[in-house]
C-alpha positions as CSV (number, residue, x, y, z in Angstrom):
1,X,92.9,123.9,77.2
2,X,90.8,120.8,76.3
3,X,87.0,120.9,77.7
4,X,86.4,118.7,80.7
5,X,84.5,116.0,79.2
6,X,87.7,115.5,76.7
7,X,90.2,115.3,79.3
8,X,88.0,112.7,81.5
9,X,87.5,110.6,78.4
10,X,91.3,110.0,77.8
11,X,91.7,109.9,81.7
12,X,89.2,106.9,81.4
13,X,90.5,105.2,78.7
14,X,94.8,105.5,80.1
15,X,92.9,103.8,83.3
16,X,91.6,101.0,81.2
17,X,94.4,100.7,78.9
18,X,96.6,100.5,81.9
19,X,94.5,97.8,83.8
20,X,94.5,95.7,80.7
21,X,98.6,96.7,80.0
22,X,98.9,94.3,83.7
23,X,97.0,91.6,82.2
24,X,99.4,92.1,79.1
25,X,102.5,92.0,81.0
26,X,101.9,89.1,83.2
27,X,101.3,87.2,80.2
28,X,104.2,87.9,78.0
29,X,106.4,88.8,81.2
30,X,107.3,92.3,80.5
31,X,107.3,94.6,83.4
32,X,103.9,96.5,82.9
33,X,105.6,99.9,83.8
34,X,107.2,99.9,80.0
35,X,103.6,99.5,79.0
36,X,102.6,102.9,80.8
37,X,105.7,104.8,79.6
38,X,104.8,103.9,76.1
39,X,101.9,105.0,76.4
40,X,102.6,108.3,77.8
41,X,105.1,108.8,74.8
42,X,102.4,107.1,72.7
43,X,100.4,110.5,73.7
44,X,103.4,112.7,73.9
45,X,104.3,115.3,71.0
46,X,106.1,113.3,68.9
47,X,103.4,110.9,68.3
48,X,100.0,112.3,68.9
49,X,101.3,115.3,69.4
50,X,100.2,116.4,73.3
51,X,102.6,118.8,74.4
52,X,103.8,118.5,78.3
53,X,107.3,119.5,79.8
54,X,106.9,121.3,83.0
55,X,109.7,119.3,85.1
56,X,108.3,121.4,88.6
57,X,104.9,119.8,88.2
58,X,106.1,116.5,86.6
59,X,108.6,116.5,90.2
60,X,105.5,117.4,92.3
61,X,102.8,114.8,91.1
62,X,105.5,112.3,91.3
63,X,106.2,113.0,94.4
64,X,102.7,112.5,95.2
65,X,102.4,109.0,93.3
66,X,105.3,108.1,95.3
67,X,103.8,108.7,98.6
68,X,100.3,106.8,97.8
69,X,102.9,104.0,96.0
70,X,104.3,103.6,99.7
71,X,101.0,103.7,101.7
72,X,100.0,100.9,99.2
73,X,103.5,99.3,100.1
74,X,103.5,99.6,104.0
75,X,99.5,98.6,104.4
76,X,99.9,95.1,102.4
77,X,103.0,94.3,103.8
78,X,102.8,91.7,107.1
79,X,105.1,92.4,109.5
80,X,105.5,89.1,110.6
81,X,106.6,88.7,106.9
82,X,109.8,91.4,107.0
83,X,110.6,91.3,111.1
84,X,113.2,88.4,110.7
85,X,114.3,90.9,107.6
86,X,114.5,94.2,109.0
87,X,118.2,94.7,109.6
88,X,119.2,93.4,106.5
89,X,116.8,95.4,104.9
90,X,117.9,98.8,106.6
91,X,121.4,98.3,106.2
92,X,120.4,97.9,102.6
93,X,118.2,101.5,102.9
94,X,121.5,103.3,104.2
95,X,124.4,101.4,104.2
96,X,124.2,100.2,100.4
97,X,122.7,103.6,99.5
98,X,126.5,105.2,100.3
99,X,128.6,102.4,98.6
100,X,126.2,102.5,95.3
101,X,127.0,106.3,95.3
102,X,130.0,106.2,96.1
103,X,131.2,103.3,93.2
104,X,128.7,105.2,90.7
105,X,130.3,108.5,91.5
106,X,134.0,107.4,91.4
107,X,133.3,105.5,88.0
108,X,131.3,107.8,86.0
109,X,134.1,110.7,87.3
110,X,136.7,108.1,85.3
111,X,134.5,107.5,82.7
112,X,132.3,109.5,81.5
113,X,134.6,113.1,83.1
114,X,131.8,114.2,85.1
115,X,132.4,116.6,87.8
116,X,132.7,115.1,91.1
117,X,129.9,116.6,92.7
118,X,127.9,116.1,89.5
119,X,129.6,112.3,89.5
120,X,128.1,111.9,92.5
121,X,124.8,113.1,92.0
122,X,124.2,110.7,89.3
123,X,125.6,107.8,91.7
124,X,122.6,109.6,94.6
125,X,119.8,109.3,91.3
126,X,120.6,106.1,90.6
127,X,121.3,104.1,94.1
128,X,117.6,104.3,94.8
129,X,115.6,101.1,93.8
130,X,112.1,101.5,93.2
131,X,109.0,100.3,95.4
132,X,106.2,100.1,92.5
133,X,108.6,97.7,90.5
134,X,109.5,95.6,93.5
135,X,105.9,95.6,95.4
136,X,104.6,94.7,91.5
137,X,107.2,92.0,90.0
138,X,108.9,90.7,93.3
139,X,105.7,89.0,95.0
140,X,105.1,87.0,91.8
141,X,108.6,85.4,91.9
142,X,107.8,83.1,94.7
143,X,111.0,83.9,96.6
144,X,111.6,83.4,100.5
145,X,110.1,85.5,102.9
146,X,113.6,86.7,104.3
147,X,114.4,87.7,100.5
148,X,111.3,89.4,99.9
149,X,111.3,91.4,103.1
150,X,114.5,92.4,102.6
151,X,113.8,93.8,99.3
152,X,110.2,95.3,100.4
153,X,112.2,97.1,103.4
154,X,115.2,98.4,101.3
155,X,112.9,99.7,98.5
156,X,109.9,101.2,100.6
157,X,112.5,102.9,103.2
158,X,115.5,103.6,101.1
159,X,113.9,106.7,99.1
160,X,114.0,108.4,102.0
161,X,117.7,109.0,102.6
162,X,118.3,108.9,98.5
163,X,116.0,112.3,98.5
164,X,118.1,113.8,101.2
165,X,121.3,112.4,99.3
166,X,120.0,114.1,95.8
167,X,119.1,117.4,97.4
168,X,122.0,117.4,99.8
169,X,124.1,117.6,95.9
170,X,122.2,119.6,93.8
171,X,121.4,122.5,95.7
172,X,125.6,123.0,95.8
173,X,125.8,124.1,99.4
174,X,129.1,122.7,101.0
175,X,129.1,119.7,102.8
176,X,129.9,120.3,106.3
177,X,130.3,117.9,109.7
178,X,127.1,118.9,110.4
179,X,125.7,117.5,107.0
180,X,125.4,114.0,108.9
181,X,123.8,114.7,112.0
182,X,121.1,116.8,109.7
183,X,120.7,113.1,107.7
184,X,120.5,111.1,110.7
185,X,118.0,113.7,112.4
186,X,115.2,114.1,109.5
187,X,115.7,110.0,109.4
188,X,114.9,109.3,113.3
189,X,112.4,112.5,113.5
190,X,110.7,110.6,110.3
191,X,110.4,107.4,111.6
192,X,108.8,108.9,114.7
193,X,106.6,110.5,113.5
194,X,104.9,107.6,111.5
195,X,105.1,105.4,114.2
196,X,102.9,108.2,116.2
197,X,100.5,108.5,113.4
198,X,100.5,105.5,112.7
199,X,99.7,103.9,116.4
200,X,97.2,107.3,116.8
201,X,95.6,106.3,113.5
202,X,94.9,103.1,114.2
203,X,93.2,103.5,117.8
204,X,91.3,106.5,116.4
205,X,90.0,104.0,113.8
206,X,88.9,101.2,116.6
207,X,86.9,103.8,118.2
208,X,85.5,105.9,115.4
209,X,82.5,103.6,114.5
210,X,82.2,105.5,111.1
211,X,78.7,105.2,109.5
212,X,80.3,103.6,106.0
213,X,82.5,100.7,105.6
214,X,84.1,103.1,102.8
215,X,85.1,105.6,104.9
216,X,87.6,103.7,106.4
217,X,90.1,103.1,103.8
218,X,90.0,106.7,102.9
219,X,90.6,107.8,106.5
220,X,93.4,105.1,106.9
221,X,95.3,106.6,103.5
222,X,94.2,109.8,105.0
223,X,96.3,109.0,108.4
224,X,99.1,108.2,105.8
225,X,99.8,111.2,103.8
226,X,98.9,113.5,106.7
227,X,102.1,111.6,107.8
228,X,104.2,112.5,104.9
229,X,102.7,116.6,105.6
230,X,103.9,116.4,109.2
231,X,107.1,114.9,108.2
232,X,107.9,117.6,105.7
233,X,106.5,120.4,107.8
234,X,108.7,119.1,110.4
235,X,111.8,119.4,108.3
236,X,112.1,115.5,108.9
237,X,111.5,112.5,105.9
238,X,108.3,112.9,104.9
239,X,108.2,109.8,102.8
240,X,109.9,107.5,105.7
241,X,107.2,109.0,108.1
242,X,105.0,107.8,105.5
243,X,106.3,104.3,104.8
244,X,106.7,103.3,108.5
245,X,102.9,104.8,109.1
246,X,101.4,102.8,106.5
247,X,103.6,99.7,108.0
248,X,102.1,100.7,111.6
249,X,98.6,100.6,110.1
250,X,98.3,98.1,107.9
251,X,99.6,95.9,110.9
252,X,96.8,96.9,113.4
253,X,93.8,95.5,114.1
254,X,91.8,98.2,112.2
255,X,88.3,97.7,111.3
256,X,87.5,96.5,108.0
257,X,91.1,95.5,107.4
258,X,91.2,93.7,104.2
259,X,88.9,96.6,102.4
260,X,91.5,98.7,103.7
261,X,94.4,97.3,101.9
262,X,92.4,96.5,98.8
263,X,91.6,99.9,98.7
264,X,95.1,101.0,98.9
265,X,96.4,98.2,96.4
266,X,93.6,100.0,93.9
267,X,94.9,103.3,94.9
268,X,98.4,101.9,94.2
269,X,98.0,101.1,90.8
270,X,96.1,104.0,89.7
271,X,99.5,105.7,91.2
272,X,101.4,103.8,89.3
273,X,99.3,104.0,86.1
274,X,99.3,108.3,86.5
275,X,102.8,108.2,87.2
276,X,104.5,106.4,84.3
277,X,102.3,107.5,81.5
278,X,102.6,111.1,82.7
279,X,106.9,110.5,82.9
280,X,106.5,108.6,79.3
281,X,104.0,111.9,78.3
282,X,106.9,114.3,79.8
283,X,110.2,112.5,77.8
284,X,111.1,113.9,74.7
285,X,112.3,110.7,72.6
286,X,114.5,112.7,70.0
287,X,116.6,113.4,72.9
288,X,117.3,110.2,74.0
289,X,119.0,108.7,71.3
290,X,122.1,111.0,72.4
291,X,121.6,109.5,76.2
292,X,121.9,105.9,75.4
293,X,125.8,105.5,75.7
294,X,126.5,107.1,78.9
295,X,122.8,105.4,79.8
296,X,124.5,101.8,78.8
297,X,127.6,102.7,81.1
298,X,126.0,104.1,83.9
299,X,124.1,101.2,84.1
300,X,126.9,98.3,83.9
301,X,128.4,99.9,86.2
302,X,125.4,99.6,88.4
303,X,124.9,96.0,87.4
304,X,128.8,94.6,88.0
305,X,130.3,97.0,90.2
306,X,128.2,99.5,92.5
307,X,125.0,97.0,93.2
308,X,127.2,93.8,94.0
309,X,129.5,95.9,96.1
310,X,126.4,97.2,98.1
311,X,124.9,94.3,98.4
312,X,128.2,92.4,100.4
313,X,129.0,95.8,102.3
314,X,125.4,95.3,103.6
315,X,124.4,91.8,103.7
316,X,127.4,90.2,104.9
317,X,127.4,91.3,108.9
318,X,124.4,89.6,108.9
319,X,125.7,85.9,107.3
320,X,123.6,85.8,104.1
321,X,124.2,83.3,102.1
322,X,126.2,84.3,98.9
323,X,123.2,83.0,96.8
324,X,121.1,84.8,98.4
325,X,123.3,88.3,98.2
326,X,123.6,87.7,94.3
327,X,119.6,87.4,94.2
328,X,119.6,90.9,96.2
329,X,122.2,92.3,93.7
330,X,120.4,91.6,90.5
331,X,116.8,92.4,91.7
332,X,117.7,96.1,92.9
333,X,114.8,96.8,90.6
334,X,114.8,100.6,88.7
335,X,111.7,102.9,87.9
336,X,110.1,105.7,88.1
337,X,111.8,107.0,90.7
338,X,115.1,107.6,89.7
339,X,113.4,109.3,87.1
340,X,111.8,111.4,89.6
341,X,114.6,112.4,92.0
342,X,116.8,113.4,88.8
343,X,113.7,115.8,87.8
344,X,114.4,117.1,91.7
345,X,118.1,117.7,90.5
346,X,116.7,119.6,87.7
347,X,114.2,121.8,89.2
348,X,117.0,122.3,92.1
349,X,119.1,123.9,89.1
350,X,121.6,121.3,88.8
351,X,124.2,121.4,86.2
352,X,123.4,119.1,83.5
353,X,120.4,118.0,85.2
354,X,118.7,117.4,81.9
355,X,120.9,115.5,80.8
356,X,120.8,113.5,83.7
357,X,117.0,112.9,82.9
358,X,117.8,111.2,79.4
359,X,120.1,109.4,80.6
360,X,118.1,108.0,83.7
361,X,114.6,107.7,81.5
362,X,116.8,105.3,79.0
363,X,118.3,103.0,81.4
364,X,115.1,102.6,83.4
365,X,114.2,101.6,80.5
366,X,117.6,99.2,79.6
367,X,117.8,97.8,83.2
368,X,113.4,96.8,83.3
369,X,113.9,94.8,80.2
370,X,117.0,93.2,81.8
371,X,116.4,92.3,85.0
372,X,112.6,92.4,85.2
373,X,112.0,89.9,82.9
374,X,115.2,87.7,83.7
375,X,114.7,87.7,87.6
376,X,112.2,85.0,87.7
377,X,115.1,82.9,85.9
378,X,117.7,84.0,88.2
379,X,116.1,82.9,91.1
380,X,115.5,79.5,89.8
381,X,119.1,79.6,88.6
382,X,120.5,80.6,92.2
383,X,118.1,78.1,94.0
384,X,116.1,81.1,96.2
385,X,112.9,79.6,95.2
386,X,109.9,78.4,97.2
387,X,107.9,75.2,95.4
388,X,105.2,75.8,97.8
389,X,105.0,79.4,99.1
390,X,103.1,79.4,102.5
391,X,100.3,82.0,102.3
392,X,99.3,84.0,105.8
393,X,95.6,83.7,106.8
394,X,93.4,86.2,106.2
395,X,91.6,87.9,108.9
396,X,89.3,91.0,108.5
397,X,87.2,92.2,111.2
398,X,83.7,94.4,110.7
399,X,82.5,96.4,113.8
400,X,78.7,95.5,114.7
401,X,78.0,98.8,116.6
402,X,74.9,98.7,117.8
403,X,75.0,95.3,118.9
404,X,78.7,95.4,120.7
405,X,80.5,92.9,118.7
406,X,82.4,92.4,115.9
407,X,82.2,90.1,112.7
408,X,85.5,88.3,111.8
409,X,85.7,86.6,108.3
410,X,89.0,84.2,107.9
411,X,90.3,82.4,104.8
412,X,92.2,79.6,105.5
413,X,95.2,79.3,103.4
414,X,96.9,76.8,101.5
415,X,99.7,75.2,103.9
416,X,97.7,76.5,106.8
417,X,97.6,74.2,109.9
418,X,94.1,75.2,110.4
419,X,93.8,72.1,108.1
420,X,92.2,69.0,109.5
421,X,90.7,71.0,112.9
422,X,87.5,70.0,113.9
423,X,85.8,73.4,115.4
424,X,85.3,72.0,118.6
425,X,89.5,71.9,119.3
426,X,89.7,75.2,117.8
427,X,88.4,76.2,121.6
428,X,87.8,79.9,121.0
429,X,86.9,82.1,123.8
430,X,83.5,82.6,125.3
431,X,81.6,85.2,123.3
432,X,83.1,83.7,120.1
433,X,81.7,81.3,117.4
434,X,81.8,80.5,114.2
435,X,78.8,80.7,112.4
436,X,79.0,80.1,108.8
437,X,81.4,78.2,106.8
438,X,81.7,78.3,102.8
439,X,83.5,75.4,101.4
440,X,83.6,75.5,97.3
441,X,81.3,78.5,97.1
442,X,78.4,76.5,99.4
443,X,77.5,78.1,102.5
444,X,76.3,75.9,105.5
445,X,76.1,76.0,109.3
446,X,78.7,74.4,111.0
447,X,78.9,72.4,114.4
448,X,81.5,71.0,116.4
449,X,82.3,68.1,114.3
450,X,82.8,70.5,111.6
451,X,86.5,69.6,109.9
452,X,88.4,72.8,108.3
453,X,89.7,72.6,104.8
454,X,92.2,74.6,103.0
455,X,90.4,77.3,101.5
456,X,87.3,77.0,103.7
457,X,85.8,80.9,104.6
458,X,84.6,81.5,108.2
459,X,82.0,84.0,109.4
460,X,83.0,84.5,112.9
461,X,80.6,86.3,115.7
462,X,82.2,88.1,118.8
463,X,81.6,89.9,121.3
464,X,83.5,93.1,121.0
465,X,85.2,92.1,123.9
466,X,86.4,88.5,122.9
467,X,87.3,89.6,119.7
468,X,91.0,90.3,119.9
469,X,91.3,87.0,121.9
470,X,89.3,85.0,119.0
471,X,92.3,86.5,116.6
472,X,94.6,85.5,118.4
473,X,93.6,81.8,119.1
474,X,92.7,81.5,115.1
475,X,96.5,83.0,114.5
476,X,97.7,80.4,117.1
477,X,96.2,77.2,115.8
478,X,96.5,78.4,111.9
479,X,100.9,78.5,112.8
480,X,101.0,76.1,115.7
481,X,98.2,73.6,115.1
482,X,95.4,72.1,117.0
483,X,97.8,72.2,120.0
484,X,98.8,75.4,120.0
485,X,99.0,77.4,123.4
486,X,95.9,79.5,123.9
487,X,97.6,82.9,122.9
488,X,100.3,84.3,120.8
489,X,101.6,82.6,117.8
490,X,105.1,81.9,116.6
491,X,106.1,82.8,112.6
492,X,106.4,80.5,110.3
């Protein structure tokens, strides 16, 4: 075994080659998850000759990527952003998740003369789309909110009932009535339990006046995966229970808010990064040559038949437009997970599991070079585009313990309606003002005939007690404007 200092010096420099390989990607558009499996088999035994291919720990760090992946997921993600979204975006977590396996299963029976139970495993490995690629690529396509949080929903919840799906098939038990009721019970048991953790987290948090701003992201992540332990423990979704925890959280008025989810983006990546490189480190590319025909049908049956299909059985009770449902179909983005749940198949003892992982690890491959870089296109083709996307405002709170107040910074955004506000008809409560105001990276002190700007920063003091009431109004005025009622605010 390599000495310490070896293996922390090529830890290091994957870390920096992967942070630069985003940098890369964004420039040249290609999906910077390529980048990290190339390097993996850049390190792997066929080039510089690192040997790795134990699928039971491959399965089990993946696993754990995947579960910081979705914390990262569910803390960014603004509920007000996915609520007008969320049953389009579970029907495309369950009810798309059968069709796709049941038009990959049929197919690749006819055409490639798979078993059926092994047909359908394949269809249960592939159905899932991915939450790194679509948390990654999708927010820089500048699509509608109702599109994004449809796709943010279906990708960060539908891994949950795929894992049930894949296990349910590879561990060759029959398939009884009671199969379903088992689904629908570790779904509903997962869900609560992340919404308990989550809620329980979050007041803990309030209350816990920890001596470092530090410690609460870790605690917050913390609160996240102990989900995902209770969930499995529970014989229940671990990963749903953590998704929906990490959704509960990250919409909370927790302390230290925004170093929270920067903290979690960071931890994100460096999931990501770990992830890809160690699934690029773990392929074997001699073997892969053999997997790239019944990779290339597998996955135009994906693309013409089995996503599209989904897609309408899904989207259509709820009137989307047919635009819109061919945007869905072709950004059912594919990584590493796939990847993942067939390694599940093949630690489960699955026949031709490892074939199944070829054949997955080539058209992850196929499908991020087709539709990652093309989906920016397809948008604009299909006219789902926004020429000015409306950003939230930003609003991060920082416990003053000892003084009983709280410190409130805000960013107004572009398109906010903040704009134009002098501070004296922003009328926040007593035991709230704003105190500083940084306009173009100059600080001053503000008064009432103070005018906001777009991108202005605001340093406001209250009292612990006026605080959530200060939010509020600032959330009212930024959506509804200098007239806007004294509390609540209405979406965008």
């Amino acid at each position: 075994m390599p000495d310490l200092e070896i293996l922390l010096g090529i830890a290091a420099a994957v870390v920096l080659i992967g942070v630069l390989a985003v940098r890369i990607s964004v420039r040249v558009g290609l999906p910077s998850l390529l980048l990290y499996l190339g390097i993996g088999v850049l390190l792997g035994e066929s080039v510089l000759g690192i040997e790795f291919s134990d699928a039971l720990l491959t399965e089990s760090i993946g696993l754990a990527a995947l579960v910081l992946i979705l914390v990262e997921g569910g803390l960014t993600t603004r509920w007000d952003a996915v609520k007008p979204s969320l049953g389009v975006g579970i029907a495309l977590s369950t009810v798309a998740v059968v069709v796709s396996i049941g038009v990959v299963g049929v197919a690749l029976h006819v055409l490639l003369d798979l078993e059926w139970r092994t047909a359908f495993l394949w269809g249960a490995v592939l159905s899932s789309t991915d939450a790194a690629a679509v948390f990654s690529v999708l927010r820089g396509v500048g699509v509608s909110r109702r599109l994004a949080g449809a796709l943010e929903l279906e990708s960060g919840m539908n891994d949950a009932p795929v894992v049930l799906a894949v296990l349910l098939l590879a561990a060759g038990d029959p398939i009884t009535w009671l199969t379903p009721v088992l689904v629908v019970y570790e779904l509903g048991a997962g869900a609560a339990i992340g919404v308990l953790l989550g809620l329980g987290g979050a007041w803990a948090l309030r209350r816990a006046a920890l001596p470092s701003t530090g410690l609460y992201p870790l605690a917050a992540i913390a609160v996240c995966v102990l989900a995902y332990s209770t969930g499995q423990f529970a014989h229940a979704s671990g990963l749903l229970a953590t998704y929906v925890c990490a959704l509960v959280l990250g919409n909370s008025e927790l302390p230290h808010r925004g170093g929270v989810q920067s903290f979690a983006e960071g931890t994100g990546w460096l999931a990501q990064i770990g992830l890809f490189v160690l699934l690029g480190l773990y392929a074997t590319p001699s073997r892969l040559l053999d997997a790239l025909v019944p990779a290339l049908i597998a996955g135009l049956v994906l693309l013409v038949a089995a996503r599209p299909l989904s897609v309408l059985a899904a989207a259509t009770p709820f009137r989307v437009p047919w635009r819109e449902q061919a945007f869905l179909s072709w950004s059912g983005l594919r990584g590493a997970v796939p990847i993942v749940l067939a390694l599940i198949a093949l630690t489960e003892g699955a026949p031709g599991a490892g074939r199944l992982v070829d054949v997955v690890f080539v058209l992850v491959v196929v499908l991020t070079l087709l539709q990652g870089t093309t989906l920016p296109v397809v948008a604009r083709l299909l006219g789902v585009t926004q020429t000015v996307e409306t950003q939230d405002i930003e609003v991060d709170a920082a416990p003053l313990d000892q003084l009983g107040a709280d410190l409130i910074q805000v960013r107004v955004p572009v398109g906010s309606r903040l704009r134009g506000v002098y501070l004296s008809e922003l009328r926040l409560p007593t035991g709230a003002t704003v105190s500083l105001v940084v306009r173009d990276e100059e600080a001053f002190t503000p008064n009432g005939e103070t005018r906001l700007r777009e991108r202005d920063q605001l340093l406001v003091v209250a009292t612990s007690g006026a605080r959530h009431a200060a939010e509020e109004r600032i959330r009212a005025v930024d959506a509804g404007g200098r007239l806007a009622r004294w509390r609540g605010s209405t979406p965008r």
